[in-house]
Structures are given as C-alpha cells and as structure tokens.
C-alpha positions in Angstrom: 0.0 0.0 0.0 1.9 2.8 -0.9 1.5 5.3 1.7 4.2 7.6 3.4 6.2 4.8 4.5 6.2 3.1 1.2 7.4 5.9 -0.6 9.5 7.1 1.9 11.1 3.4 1.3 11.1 3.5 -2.2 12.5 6.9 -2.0 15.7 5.2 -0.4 15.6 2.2 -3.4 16.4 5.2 -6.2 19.0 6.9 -3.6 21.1 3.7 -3.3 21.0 3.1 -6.7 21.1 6.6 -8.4 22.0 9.2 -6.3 25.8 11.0 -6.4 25.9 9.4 -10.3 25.7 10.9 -13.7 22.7 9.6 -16.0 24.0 7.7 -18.5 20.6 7.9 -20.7 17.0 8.2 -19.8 13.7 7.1 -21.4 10.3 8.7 -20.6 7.2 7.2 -21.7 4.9 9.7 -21.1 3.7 11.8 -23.8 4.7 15.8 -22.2 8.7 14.3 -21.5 8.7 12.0 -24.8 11.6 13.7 -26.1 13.3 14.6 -22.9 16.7 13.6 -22.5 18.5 13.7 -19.3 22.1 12.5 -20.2 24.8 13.8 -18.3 22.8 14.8 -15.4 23.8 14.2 -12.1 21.1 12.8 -9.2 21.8 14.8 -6.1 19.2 13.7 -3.8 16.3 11.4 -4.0 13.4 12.7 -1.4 10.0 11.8 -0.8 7.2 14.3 0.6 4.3 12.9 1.7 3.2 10.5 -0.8 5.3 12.5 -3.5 8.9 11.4 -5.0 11.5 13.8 -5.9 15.0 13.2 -7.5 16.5 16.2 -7.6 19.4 17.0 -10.7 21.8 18.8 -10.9 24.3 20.0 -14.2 27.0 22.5 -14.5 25.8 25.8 -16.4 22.3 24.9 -15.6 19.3 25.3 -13.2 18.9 22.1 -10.8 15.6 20.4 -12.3 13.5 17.9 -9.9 11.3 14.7 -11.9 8.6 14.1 -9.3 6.4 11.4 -9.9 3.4 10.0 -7.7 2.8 6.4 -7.1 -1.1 6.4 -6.1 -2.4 2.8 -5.9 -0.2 1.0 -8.5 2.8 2.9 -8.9 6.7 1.3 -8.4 10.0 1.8 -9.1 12.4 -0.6 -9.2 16.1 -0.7 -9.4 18.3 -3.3 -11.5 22.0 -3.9 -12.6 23.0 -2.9 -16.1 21.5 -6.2 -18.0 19.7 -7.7 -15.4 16.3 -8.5 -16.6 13.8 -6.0 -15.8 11.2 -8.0 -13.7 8.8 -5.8 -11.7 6.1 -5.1 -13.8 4.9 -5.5 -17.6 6.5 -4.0 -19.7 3.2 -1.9 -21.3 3.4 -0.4 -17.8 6.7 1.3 -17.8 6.8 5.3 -17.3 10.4 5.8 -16.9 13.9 4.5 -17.2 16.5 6.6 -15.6 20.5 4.5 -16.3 23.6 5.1 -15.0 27.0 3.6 -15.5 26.0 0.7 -12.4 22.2 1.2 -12.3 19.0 1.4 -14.1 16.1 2.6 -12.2 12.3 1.6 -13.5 9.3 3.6 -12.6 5.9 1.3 -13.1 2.6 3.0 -13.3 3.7 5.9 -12.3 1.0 9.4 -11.9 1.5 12.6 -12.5 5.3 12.3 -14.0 6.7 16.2 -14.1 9.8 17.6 -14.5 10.3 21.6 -13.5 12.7 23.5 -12.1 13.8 22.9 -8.4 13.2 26.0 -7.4 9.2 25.8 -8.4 8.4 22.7 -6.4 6.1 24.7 -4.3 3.8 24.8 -7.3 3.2 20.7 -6.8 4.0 20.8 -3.1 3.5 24.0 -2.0 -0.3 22.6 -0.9 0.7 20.0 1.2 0.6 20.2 5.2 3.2 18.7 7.8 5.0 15.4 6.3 4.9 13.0 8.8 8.3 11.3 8.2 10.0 14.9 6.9 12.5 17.3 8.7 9.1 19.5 8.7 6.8 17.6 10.8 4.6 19.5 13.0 2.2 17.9 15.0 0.9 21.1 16.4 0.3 22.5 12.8 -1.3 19.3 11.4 -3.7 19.6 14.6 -4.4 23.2 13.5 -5.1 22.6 9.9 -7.3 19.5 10.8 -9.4 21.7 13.7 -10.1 24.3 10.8 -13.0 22.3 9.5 -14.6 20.8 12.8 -17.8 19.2 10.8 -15.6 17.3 8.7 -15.1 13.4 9.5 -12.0 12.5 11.6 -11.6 10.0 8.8 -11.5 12.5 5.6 -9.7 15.2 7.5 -6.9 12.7 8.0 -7.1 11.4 4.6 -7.0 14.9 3.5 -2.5 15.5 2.9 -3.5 19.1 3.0 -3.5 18.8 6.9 -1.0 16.5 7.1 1.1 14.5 4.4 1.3 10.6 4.2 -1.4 9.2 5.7 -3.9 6.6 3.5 -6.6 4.1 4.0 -4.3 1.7 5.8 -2.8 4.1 8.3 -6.4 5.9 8.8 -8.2 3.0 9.8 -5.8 1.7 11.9 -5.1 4.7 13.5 -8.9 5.1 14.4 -9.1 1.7 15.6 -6.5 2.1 18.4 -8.2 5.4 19.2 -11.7 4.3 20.0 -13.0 6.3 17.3 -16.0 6.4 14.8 -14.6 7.1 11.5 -17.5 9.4 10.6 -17.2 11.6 14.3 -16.8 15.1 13.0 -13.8 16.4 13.8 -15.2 19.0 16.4 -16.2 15.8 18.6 -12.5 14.2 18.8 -11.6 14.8 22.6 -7.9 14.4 21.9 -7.4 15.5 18.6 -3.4 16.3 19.2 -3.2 12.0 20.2 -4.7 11.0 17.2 -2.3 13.0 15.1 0.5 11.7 16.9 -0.5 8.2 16.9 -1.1 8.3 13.1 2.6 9.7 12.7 4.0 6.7 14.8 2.1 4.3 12.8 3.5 5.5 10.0 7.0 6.0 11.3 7.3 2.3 12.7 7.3 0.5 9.5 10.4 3.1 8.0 12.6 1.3 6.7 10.7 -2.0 6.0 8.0 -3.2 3.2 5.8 -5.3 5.2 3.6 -2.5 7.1 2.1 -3.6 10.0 0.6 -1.9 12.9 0.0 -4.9 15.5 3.8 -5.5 15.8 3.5 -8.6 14.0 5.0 -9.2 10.9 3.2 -12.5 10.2 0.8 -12.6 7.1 -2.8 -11.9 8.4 -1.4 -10.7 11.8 -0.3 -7.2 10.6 -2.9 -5.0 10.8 -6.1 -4.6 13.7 -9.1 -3.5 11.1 -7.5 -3.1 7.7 -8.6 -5.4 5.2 -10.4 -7.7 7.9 -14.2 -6.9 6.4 -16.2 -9.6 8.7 -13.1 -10.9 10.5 -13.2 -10.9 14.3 -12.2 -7.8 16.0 -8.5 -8.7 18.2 -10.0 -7.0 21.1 -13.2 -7.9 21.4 -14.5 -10.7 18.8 -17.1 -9.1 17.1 -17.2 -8.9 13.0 -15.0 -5.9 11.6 -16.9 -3.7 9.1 -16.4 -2.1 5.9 -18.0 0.8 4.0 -17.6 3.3 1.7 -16.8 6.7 3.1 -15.9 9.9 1.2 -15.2 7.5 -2.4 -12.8 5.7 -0.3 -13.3 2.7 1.7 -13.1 2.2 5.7 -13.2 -0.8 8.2 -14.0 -0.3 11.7 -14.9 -2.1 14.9 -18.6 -1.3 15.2 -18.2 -1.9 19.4 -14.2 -0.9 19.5 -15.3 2.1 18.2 -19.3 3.1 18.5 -20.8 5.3 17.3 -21.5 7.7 20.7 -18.1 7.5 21.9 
C-alpha cells in the first residue's frame, strides 16, 4: 500500500541506486517528456514528501531540475544492474527508465510524472501540510489545519495530505481503531485531537525502513494490521465482526463496538 512509508522506502531504493551518479541515458514514456533527454545529469538527492517522490538533478551551467512522480495505488520503481532482466512489472506499464553507468532505475505506473525547475516545487508541493516522516513535521500544525473544518469526518480530515502529508486508508483506519474512534465523528467531537495526530505519525514511522507495514507488531501474514482489510473478521480485542464501508469514495473498516458510534 503505498502510503508515506512506502514511498519514503522506495525513496531510499532510487538513492542507493542513483543518487551522487551521472545519468547515462533516460527514457520517458509519457507523452509531455517523450523527447526529454536527461544525459549527463547528475542525481543529487532522492526525497519523498508525503506521498510524493522527488529526484532532484543537478548540471553544471544549468538550473537544478526535480522529476517528481506520484505512485497512487499501483505505482513502483524498481532498481536493476545494467542487464539484469527487468522483472517488476509489464513492460506496457513502464513510465520511466533513468541509467547510470551501475544502475537502471524503472518507474511502473507511475502518476503525474513532471519535471520543472527545483526552485518551483512549491507549485506541486507548496499545498501540502506537515509530512509526517519529513524534517518539517509538526504535529501542532497538522492539529491546527485538521481543527479548521470541525464538521468534517475525523476519517477525511486525515485522509486529507493538506492537513497533514502521508497518511492513506491503511494508516487511517488503523489509526482510528486504536483510538476508539467512529470514523464518521466530526472532527469538532475528537476529545484528543493532538493523540490521534501523533498516533497516526508513529504508525507510519514504525514501518520506516521495512515493506511489510504492519501496525499490530506482528509481521506475520494476516497478523499485521487490527481493522484493515479484515471486512467480517473478528475484532482482536473484542471478537465481534469488523466492518467495511464506503466513506468519502474511499473505503473504511472499523470495529462497530471498539469504536461506536457515541463514543
């Protein structure tokens, strides 16, 4: 599921294998950058913000450029030796292929592929609130921006990466599980509104550095998360059958005694 951890993960897969080298040749196959060639660029940093990626160029004589893509549901990249079958994905599915002299970096369904100046990421970014696994995160703001809209569900306001940047469905129903709470309480009705924030950012931050995501501790399949995914399942606390619903064109599970609707 990629959600802030997963592309803060896969932000570290094109760092080991790109950054502090010199492209060697790159291939976009998306129709705005079809001609784009990025040869002889150097990769200075690979970043993530939120659920955003960012390598960041550089070249001598010219203006550092960033090539930001956006994974959504089914977007990867994937990192191979020079000749090394590429194995991640179909081929049909293939957005990007960045190489260097010992690499050669494949981006899968990717969204929203752009490359712009550096110094004009605000114009993609600039919306976004507090990232939860970035230098910037600030639980106090992400409390602030969430209390602005007090009718809006608990669950939408922290879906919403305007308030705060890398939650998803995963992280947001889990989150809510632990903290007793109705995903459809309006946010004005969350007693401890600063908890929930920084639960949600732990969740997240726990599973930093690793590709299974779980939130129970276990990393055993079908043990990993409390709610998530367990649609008429037995609740971990307290037996009864998990729910599921649509919510906001998204979907949500909760514990329908865990987490009542009066709490």
């Amino acid at each position: 599921m990629p959600e802030g951890d997963t592309v803060w993960n896969t932000a570290r897969v094109l760092e080991r294998a790109l950054v502090g080298d010199d492209l060697t040749g790159s291939d976009f196959r998306v129709p705005r950058l079809a001609t784009t060639d990025l040869t002889g660029w150097h990769v200075a940093e690979s970043a993530s913000r939120g659920k955003h990626l960012l390598l960041r160029l550089t070249r001598d004589g010219e203006k550092p450029l960033t090539l930001h893509s956006h994974l959504r549901m089914e977007g990867a990249w994937r990192a191979y030796a020079p000749g090394e079958r590429w194995t991640g994905r179909p081929a049909h599915l293939i957005r990007v292929v960045l190489r260097t002299e010992r690499s050669v970096a494949v981006g899968y369904h990717l969204h929203e592929v752009a490359l712009l100046p550096s110094a004009e990421e605000d114009t993609l970014l600039g919306h976004l609130g507090p990232d939860l696994l970035g230098a910037d995160w600030d639980p106090a703001e992400a409390e602030r921006r969430i209390a602005t809209k007090p009718d809006v569900s608990i669950a939408e306001a922290l879906l919403d990466q305007r308030n705060l940047a890398g939650v998803g469905n995963l992280y947001k129903a889990e989150t809510l599980f632990l903290r007793g709470l109705w995903p459809w309480t309006p946010v004005g009705r969350v007693r401890d509104l600063a908890g929930t924030v920084a639960l949600a950012q732990r969740l997240v931050a726990s599973n930093r550095g690793r590709w299974t995501q779980t939130t129970t501790g276990s990393l055993r399949r079908g043990e990993t998360s409390y709610v998530y995914g367990r649609r008429s399942q037995p609740c971990r606390r307290c037996g009864t059958a998990i729910r599921k619903a649509e919510q906001a064109e998204r979907v949500t599970y909760w514990c329908p005694r865990c987490q009542p609707e009066d709490a």
